[in-house]
N, C-alpha and C positions, 0 to 999 in steps of 0.2 A: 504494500500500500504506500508506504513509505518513496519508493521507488517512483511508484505513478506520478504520486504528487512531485517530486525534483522534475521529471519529466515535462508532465503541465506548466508548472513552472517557469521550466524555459523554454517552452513552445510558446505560450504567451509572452515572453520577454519579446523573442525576436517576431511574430508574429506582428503586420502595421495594423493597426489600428487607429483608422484614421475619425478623426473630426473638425470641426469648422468654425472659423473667427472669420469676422470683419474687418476691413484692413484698409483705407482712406488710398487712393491711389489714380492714375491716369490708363489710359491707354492713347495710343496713336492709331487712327483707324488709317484705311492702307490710302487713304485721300489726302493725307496728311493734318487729318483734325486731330486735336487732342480734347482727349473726352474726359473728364474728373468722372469717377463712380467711388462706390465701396462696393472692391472685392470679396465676394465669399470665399477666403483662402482653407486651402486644404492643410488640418494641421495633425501632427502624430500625438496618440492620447497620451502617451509617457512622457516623451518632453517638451511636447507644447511646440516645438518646431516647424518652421513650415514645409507641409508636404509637396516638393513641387512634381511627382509624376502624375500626379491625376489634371494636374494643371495641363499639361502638356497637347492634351487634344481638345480642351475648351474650360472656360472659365466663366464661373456663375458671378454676378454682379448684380447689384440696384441703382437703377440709374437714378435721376435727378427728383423722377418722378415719385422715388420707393418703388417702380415697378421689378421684377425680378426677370433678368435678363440673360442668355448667354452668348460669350464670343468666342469662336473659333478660328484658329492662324489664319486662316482663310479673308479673314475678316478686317485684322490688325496686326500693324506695324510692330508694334513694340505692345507690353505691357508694365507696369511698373508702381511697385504700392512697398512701404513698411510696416516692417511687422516685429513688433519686437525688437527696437533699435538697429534693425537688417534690411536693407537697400536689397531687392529682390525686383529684377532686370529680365524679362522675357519675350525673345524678338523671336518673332516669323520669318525664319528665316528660308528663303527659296525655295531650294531642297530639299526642305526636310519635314514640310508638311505638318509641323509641330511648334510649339512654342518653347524654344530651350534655351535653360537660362543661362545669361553671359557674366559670366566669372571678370574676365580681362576687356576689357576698350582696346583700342590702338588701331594701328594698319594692321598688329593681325590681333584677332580675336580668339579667345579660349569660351567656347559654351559646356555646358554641361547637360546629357542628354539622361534619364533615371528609369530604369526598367526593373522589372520585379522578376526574379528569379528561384526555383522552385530548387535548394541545395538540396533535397533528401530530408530533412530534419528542419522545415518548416518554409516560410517565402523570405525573403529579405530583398531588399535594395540595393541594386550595382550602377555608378556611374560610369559613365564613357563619353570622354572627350572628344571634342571635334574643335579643329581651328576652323581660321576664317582668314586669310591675307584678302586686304583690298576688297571688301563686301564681295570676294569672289565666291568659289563653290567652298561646299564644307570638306574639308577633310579630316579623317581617321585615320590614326597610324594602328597599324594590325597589333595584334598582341603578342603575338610571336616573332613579328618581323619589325617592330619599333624602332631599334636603331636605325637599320637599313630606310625604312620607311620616312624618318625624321629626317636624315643624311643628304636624303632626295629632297623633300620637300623643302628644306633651307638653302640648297644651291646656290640663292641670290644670297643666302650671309654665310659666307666662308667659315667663320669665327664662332658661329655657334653650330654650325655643323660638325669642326672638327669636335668642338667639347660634347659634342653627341658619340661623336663615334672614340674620345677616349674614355667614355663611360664615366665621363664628369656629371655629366646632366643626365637623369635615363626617366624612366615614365612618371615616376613619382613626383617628379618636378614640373610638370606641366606649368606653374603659375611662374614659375623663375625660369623655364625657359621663355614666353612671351614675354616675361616685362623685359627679359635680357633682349631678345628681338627686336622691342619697340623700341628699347632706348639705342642699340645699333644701327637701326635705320631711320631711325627719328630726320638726320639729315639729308637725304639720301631720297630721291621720288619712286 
């Protein structure tokens, strides 16, 4: 019995359990209006955190009116609301038919895309990164082929591809390889 219960336990720990706050915020419709609403943010029952994968294919709001509304990427530019002293930044971006939230600004961007995953011993949350050079297409570096993949896609900065490929910088670094980038080519068209 004993047993079950540690089980339960920590099947509920990692298990999301999601619910919902209100959160004062804009969007950019794809017209380039900005619209003030309160978002109905997606949040985790444990630590009050904001959930952003359920955001990811449409987002509930009340508009001006108190009426209850939803927008999907398809819709809006950018979305963008605080929550908990946390600047949370979510752009429609092209490709990717979702709203994923951007970690880094610059010429090249760091998003953050959240998928749910079923490990054997319950569901949990996995991030994956995608840049973004020059509001171009998104890119993923493979999970297996990282270095190699990163090496390539930095071609235009010498200097942080080599520190890619002497395993200075490797995946864990995503945020200090982009601000390294930005501030590299900062000068530089």
């Amino acid at each position: 019995m004993k047993k079950i219960f540690v089980i339960l336990f920590i099947s509920l720990f990692f298990v999301r359990i999601a619910c919902a706050a209100n959160a004062e915020g804009y969007y950019i419709s794809k017209s380039g209006d900005t619209v003030k609403v309160t978002f109905i943010v997606s949040t985790f029952a444990f630590t009050g955190g904001v959930a952003c994968e359920p955001m990811q294919e449409k987002i509930k709001y009340y508009d001006s009116n108190d009426k209850k509304q939803t927008l999907e990427p398809s819709m809006a530019k950018e979305v963008c609301f605080n929550f908990k002293k946390e600047n949370i930044r979510m752009l429609s971006v092209e490709n990717s038919f979702r709203f994923l939230r951007l970690i880094k600004d610059g010429k090249l961007r760091l998003f953050l895309e959240y998928y749910t995953v079923d490990n054997g011993q319950g569901r949990s949350i996995v991030k994956r990164y995608h840049l973004q050079k020059n509001n171009g297409y998104l890119f993923r570096p493979g999970d297996f082929s990282f270095k190699k993949d990163m090496v390539a896609y930095f071609a235009d900065c010498p200097e942080l591809a080599q520190k890619i490929e002497d395993k200075i910088l490797k995946k864990h670094d995503m945020e200090e390889i982009v601000d390294e980038y930005n501030e590299l080519m900062k000068n530089k068209k």
